[in-house]
C-alpha positions as CSV (number, residue, x, y, z in Angstrom):
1,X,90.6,69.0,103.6
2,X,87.3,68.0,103.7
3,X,85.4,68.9,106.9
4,X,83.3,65.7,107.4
5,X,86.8,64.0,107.9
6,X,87.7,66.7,110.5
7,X,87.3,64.9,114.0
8,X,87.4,68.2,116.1
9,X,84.1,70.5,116.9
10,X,83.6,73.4,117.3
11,X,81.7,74.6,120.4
12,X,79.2,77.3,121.3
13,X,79.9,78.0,125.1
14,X,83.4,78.5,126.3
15,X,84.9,76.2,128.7
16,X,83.8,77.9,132.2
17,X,87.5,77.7,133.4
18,X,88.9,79.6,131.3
19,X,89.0,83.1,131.2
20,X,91.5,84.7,128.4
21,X,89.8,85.2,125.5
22,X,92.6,84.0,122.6
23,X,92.1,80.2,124.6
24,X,88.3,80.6,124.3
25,X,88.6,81.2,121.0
26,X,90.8,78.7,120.2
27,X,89.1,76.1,121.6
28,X,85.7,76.8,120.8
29,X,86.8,76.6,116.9
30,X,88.5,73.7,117.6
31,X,92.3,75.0,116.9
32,X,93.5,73.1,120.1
33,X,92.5,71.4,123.7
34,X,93.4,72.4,127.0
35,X,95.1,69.6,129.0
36,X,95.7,71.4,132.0
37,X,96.5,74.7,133.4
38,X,99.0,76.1,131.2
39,X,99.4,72.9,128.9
40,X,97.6,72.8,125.7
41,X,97.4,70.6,122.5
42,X,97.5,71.9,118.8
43,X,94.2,70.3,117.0
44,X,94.8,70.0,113.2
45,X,93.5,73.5,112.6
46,X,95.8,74.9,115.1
47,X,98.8,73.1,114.1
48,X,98.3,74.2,110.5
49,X,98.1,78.0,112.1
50,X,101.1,77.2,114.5
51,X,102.9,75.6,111.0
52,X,102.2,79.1,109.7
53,X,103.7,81.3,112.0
54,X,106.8,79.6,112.4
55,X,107.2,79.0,108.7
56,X,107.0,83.1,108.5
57,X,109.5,82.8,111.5
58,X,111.6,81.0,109.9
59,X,111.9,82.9,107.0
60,X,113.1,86.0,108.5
61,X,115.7,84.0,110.3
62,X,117.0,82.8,107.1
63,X,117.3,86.0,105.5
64,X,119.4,87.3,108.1
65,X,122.2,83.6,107.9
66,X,120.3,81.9,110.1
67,X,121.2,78.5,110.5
68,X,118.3,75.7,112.6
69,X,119.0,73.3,114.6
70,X,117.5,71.2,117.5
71,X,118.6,70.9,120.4
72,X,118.0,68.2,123.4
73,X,115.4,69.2,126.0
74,X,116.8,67.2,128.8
75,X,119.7,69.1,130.3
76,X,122.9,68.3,131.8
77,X,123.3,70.0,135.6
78,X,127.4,70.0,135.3
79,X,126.8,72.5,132.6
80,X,124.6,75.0,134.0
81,X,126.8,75.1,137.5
82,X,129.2,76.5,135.7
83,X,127.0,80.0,134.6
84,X,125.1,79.7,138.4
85,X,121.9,78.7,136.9
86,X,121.3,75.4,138.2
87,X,120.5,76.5,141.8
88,X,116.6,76.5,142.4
89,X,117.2,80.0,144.4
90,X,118.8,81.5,141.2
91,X,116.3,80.3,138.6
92,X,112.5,79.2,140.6
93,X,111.5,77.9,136.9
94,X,112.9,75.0,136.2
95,X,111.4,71.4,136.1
96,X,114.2,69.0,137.0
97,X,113.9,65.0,137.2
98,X,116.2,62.0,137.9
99,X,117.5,59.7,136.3
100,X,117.4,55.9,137.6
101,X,121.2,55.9,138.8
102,X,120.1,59.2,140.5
103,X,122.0,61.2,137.9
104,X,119.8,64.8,138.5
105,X,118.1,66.5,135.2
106,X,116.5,69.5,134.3
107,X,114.1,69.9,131.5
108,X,115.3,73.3,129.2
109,X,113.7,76.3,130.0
110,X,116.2,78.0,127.8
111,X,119.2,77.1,125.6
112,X,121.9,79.7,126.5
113,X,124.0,77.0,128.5
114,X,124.2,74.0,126.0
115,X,124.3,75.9,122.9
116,X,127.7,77.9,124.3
117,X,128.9,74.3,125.1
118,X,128.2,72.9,121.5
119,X,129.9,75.9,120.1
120,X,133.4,74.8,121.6
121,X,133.2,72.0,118.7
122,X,132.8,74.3,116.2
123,X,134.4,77.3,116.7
124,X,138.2,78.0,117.0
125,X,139.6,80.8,115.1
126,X,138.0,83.9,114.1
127,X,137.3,82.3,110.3
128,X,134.4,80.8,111.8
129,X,132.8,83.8,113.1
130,X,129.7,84.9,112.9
131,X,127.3,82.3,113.6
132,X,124.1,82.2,113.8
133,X,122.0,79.0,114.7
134,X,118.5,78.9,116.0
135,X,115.8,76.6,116.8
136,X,111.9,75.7,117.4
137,X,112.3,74.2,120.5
138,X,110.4,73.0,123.1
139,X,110.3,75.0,126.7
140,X,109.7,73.8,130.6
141,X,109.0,76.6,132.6
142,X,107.7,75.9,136.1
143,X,105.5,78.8,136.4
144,X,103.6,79.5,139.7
145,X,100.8,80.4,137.7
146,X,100.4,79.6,134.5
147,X,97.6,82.2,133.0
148,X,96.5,84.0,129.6
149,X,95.5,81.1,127.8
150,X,98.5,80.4,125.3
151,X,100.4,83.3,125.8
152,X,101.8,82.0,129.3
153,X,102.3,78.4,129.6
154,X,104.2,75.7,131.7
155,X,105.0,73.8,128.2
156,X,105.8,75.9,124.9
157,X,107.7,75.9,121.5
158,X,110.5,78.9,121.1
159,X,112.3,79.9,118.5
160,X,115.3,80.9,120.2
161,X,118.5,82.0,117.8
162,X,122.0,82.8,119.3
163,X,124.7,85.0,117.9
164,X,128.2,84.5,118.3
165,X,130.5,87.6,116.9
166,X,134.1,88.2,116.8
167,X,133.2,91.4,118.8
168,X,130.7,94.4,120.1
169,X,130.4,95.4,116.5
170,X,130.0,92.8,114.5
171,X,127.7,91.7,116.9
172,X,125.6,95.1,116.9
173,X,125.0,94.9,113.4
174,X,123.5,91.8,113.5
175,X,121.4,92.7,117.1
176,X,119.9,95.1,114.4
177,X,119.3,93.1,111.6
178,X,117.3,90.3,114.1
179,X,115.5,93.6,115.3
180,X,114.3,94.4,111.7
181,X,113.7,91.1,110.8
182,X,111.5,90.9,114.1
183,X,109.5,93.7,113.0
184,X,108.9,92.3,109.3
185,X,108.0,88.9,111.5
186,X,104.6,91.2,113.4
187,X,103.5,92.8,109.8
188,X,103.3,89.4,107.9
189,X,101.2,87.8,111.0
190,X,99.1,90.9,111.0
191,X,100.4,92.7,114.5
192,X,102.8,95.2,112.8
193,X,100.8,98.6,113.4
194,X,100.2,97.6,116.8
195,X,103.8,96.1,118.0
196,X,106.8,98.3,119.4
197,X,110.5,97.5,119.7
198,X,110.1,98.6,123.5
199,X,113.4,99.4,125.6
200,X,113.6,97.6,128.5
201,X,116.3,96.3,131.3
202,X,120.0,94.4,129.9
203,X,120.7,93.0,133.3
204,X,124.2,92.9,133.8
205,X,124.8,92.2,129.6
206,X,124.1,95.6,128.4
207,X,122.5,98.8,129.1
208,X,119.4,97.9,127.2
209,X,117.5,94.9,126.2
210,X,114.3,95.5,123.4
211,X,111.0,93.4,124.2
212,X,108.7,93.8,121.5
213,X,105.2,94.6,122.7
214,X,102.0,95.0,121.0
215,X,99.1,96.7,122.8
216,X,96.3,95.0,124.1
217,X,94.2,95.1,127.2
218,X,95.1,91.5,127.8
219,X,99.0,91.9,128.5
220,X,100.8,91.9,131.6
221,X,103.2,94.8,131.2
222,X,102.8,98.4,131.2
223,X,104.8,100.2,128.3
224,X,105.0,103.9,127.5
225,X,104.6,104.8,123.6
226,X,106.0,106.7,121.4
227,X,103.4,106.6,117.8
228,X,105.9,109.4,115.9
229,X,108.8,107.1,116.7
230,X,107.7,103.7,116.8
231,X,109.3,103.0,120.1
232,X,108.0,102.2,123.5
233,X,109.6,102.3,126.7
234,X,108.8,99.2,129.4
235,X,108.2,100.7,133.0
236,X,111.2,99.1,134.2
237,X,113.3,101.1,133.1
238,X,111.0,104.5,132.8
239,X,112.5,107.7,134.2
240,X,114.2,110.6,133.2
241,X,117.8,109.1,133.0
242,X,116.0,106.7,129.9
243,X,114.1,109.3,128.3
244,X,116.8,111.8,128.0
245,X,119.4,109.2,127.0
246,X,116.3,108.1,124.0
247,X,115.5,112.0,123.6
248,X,111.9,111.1,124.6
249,X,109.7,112.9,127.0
250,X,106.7,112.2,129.1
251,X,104.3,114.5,127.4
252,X,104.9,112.6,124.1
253,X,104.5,109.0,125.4
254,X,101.2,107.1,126.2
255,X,101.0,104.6,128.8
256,X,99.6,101.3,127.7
257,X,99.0,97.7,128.6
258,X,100.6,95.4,126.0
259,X,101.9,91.8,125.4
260,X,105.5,90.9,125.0
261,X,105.8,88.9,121.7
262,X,109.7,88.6,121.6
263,X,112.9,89.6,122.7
264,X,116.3,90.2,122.2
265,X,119.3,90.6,124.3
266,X,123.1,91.5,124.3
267,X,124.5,88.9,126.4
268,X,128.3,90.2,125.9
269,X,131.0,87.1,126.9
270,X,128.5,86.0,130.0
271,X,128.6,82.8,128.9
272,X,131.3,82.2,126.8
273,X,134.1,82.9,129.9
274,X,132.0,80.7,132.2
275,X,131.8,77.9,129.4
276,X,135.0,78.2,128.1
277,X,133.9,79.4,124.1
278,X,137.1,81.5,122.8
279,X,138.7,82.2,119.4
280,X,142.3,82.7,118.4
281,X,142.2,86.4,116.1
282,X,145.0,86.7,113.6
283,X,147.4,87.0,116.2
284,X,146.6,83.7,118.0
285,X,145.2,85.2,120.8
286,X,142.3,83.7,122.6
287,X,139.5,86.2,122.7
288,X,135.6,85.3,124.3
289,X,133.1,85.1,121.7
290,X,130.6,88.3,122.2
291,X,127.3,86.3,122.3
292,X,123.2,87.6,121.9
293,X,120.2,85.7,122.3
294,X,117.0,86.1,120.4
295,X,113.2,85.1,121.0
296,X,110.1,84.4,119.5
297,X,107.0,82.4,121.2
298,X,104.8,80.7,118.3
299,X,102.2,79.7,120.1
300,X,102.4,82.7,122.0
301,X,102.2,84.7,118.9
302,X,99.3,82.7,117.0
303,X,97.4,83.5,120.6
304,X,97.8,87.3,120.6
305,X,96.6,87.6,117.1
306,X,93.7,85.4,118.0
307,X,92.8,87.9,121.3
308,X,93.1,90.6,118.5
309,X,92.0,89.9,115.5
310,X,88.4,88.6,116.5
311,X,85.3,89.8,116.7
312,X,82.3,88.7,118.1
313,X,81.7,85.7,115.6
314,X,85.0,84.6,116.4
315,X,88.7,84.3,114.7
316,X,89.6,86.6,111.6
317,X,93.1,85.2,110.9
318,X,95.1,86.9,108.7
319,X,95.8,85.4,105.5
320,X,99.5,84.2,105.9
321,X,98.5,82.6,109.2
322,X,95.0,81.0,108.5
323,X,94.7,77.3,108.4
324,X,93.3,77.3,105.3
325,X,92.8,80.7,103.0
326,X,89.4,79.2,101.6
327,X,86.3,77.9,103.6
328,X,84.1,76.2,100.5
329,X,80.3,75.9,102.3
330,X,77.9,73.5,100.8
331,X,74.6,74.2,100.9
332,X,73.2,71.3,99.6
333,X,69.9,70.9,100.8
334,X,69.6,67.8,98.8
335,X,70.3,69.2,95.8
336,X,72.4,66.9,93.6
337,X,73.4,69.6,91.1
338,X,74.7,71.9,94.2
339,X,77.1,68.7,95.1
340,X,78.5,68.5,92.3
341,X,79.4,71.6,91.6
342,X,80.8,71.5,95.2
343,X,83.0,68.9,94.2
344,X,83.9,70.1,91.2
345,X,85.2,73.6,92.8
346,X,86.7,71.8,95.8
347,X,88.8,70.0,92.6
348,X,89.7,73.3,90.6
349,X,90.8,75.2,93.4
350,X,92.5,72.2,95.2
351,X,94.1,71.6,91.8
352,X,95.4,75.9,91.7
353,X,97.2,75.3,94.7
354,X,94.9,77.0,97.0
355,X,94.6,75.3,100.5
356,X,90.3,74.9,101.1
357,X,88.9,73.7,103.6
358,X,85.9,72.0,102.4
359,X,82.4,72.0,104.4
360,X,80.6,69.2,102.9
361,X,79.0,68.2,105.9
362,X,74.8,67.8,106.2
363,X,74.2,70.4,108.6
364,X,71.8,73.5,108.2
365,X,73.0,76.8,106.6
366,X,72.6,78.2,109.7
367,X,75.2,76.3,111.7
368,X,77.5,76.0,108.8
369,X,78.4,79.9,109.1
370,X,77.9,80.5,112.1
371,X,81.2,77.8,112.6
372,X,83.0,79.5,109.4
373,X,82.8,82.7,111.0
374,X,84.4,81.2,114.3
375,X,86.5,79.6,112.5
376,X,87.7,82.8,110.8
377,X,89.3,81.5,107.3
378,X,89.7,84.9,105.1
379,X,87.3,83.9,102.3
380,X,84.4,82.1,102.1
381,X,82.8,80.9,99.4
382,X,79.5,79.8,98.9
383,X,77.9,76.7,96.7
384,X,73.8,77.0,96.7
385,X,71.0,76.8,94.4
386,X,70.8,80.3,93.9
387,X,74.6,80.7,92.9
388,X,74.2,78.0,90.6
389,X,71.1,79.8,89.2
390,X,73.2,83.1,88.8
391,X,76.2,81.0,87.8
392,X,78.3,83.0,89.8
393,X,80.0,81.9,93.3
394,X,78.9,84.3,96.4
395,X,82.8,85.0,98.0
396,X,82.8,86.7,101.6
397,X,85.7,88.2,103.1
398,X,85.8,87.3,106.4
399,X,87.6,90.5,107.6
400,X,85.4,92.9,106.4
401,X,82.5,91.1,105.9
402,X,82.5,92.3,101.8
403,X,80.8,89.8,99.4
404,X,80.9,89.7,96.0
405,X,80.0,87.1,93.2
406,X,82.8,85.7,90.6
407,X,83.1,82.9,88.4
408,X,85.1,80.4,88.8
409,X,87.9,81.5,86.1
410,X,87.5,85.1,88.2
411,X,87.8,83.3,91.3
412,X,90.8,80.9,90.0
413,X,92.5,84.1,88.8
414,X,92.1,86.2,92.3
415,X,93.3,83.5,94.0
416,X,96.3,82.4,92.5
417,X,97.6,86.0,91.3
418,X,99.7,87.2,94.3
C-alpha cells in the first residue's frame, strides 16, 4: 500500500475524551475511530491488525478440530426462556428490539442458547460426537459503562467456540487442549510471558472456570500469581480452601492488576436439558451432551497489546500482528534518483511477498518518522540520498530501535527466510 492513497491521519494530540491509553494510540495512528462511547470503527490499518489476530485465532482453533461458523445476531426470545436468560433481572446486558408485528428481539450478547438449539439438527447418536464449532461473531452488550478504550465495548467481535462431548471426559480433554491452544494464541501476538491461565469462579457448571489474564496496570481485576507455576488465581475465588486444593500458598503469590483476554468454561448439560440436545449411546439411551464454551475478544486483544507494547513514540506491534511488517520511507527531497529507487524497492519487496507499506508522500523527514514510529510497523526502511550514495538500505527495527544497513539481495533474503 502506498501511503499517499491512505485516507486516514495520524494525529499528534489525543482526543481529550478519552482516557485509556491502547484507544489513544489507536487513534492517533490512525488504526480506527471512536463513534461513541464504547463503539469504535476499524480504519484500514486496524482492520489489517484485527485480520491478524483473528487469522492467528483461527489457527489454533483449527488445530484443535475446530469447525467456523456464523451465526445470526438477532435472537429469538422463545429460545432463551427456556435457559431463564431472557428476563432483563437475570441478564441487565442485553439490547432487545421489536419487530413491526411487535414480535420482541434481542441482539446476541452470547451464543450458548442458539447454538445448543442448532445442534438438535445435527446431532443424534453418539457417532457424531465430539463437535467443535466456533465463530467470529459480533457481540451487544448493554454495558452501563462502557470504558478501557477497546478492551470494554457496547459492540465487539468474539470468537466464541462450543464443545459438545459424549461425557466429562472426553470433554476434559478437549477443555485442555483449547487451554493450550489459548496459550500458544498470547505467544504468537506477543502477550505470552505476561499472560496466566488464572482460576477463577464455575458458577453452578464446575468447580473452576480459567480466565486468562495478562498483567497490566490498566485491567480491571485483581489476580494473585504464581511465576514458578504459571498460574494465577482471580480474587474471587482466593482463600485457603483454593490454594490448598491448587497446592499454592500466599507467600508464593503476587497480587497484581491484569486484563482478562479469554475464557473458558465447563458448562456440564446446563443447556443441553433446558434445550432439549441428547444422544442415543450404544444402548439407545438418551444421554445430555456435556457442553463447554470458549472465548477470545479480537479487538479486545489487538487493544491490550497496543497498551503494552508501546512506548512513548507510539505502537511496537509485533510482527505476526502488524499491519504491515515493512514501513518503506522516502526521503526524496526532490531527488529523482531517490524515487526511483523507491519505486523500484517498493516493487522487489512487493514482488517477495512481503506486505510494505509504502510512504511516498511529500512531507519532511521529520514528520515522516515521527508517524512510522506511531505507527509502530517492525522494520523500517529507509530510501535517501545518502543510502543511495552508500548503496546500502538503512533498516530500523522498530522494537529495539537497532539499525543496520543491507542491500537489497541481503534485505530480500532477511525478509523472506522464516
Amino acid at each position: 500500500m502506498r501511503q499517499s492513497k491512505l485516507f486516514t491521519k495520524t494525529r499528534r494530540e489525543a482526543p481529550k475524551d478519552e482516557v485509556s491509553k491502547n484507544a489513544q494510540l489507536l487513534i492517533r495512528a490512525g488504526y480506527v475511530h471512536k463513534e461513541m462511547a464504547g463503539v469504535y470503527d476499524l480504519l484500514p490499518l486496524g482492520l489489517r491488525t484485527f485480520n491478524k489476530v483473528v487469522g492467528i485465532i483461527r489457527e489454533e482453533m483449527n488445530k484443535i478440530g475446530g469447525t467456523e461458523l456464523h451465526l445470526s445476531a438477532l435472537q429469538d426470545s422463545e429460545t432463551w426462556k427456556k435457559t431463564d436468560r431472557w428476563d432483563d433481572e437475570k441478564v441487565d446486558s442485553w439490547f432487545k428490539t421489536s419487530l413491526k408485528t411487535g414480535t420482541e428481539l434481542g441482539l446476541g450478547f452470547t451464543h450458548e442458547e442458539p447454538i445448543t438449539a442448532l445442534m438438535r439438527d445435527h446431532i443424534s447418536s453418539y457417532k457424531d460426537l465430539p463437535a467443535y464449532p466456533y465463530q467470529f461473531q459480533t457481540k451487544f452488550r448493554n454495558e452501563t459503562r462502557a470504558k478501557s478504550g477497546l478492551m470494554r465495548t457496547r459492540e465487539f467481535v468474539m470468537k466464541d467456540l462450543y464443545s459438545f462431548s459424549k461425557n466429562e471426559a472426553e470433554h476434559q480433554k478437549f477443555y485442555d487442549a483449547c487451554a493450550d491452544a489459548y496459550e500458544r494464541v498470547f505467544e504468537r501476538v506477543g502477550l505470552g510471558d505476561k499472560t496466566y491461565k488464572t482460576f477463577a469462579s464455575g458458577g453452578s457448571f464446575s468447580k473452576y472456570s480459567h480466565e486468562f489474564q495478562t498483567i497490566s496496570a490498566a485491567g480491571e481485576d485483581t489476580i494473585y500469581v504464581s511465576r514458578d507455576r504459571k498460574i494465577a488465581v482471580n480474587k474471587e475465588v482466593y482463600n485457603d480452601e483454593v490454594l490448598a486444593d491448587l497446592g499454592l500458598s500466599k507467600s508464593d503469590l503476587a497480587e497484581e492488576t491484569s486484563i482478562e483476554v479469554g475464557n473458558i468454561f465447563g458448562l456440564g448439560t446446563r443447556f443441553s436439558e433446558a434445550l432439549g440436545l441428547a444422544y442415543k449411546d450404544d444402548s439407545g439411551s438418551d444421554i445430555p451432551v456435556f457442553m463447554g464454551s470458549y472465548g477470545i475478544g479480537p479487538a479486545r486483544l489487538m487493544a491490550t497489546v497496543a497498551e503494552l507494547l508501546s512506548d512513548d513514540k507510539g505502537l511496537v506491534w509485533p510482527e505476526e500482528v502488524a499491519p504491515f511488517r515493512v514501513h518503506l520511507v522516502s526521503l526524496a527531497n526532490g531527488n529523482d534518483d531517490v524515487v526511483t529507487e523507491a519505486d523500484e524497492l517498493y516493487r522487489e519487496l512487493t514482488e517477495a511477498g512481503v506486505e510494505v507499506l509504502y510512504d511516498d508522500r511529500d512531507a519532511r523527514a521529520g514528520e515522516k518518522f515521527a508517524d512510522s514510529d506511531l505507527l509502530g510497523l517492525p522494520l523500517r526502511l529507509v530510501v535517501s540520498e545518502k543510502t543511495l550514495a552508500a548503496g546500502k538500505f538503512e533498516c530500523v527495527e522498530r522494537a529495539s530501535g537497532t539499525t543496520q544497513h543491507k542491500s537489497l539481495s541481503e534485505l530480500i533474503g532477511m525478509l523472506t527466510t522464516r
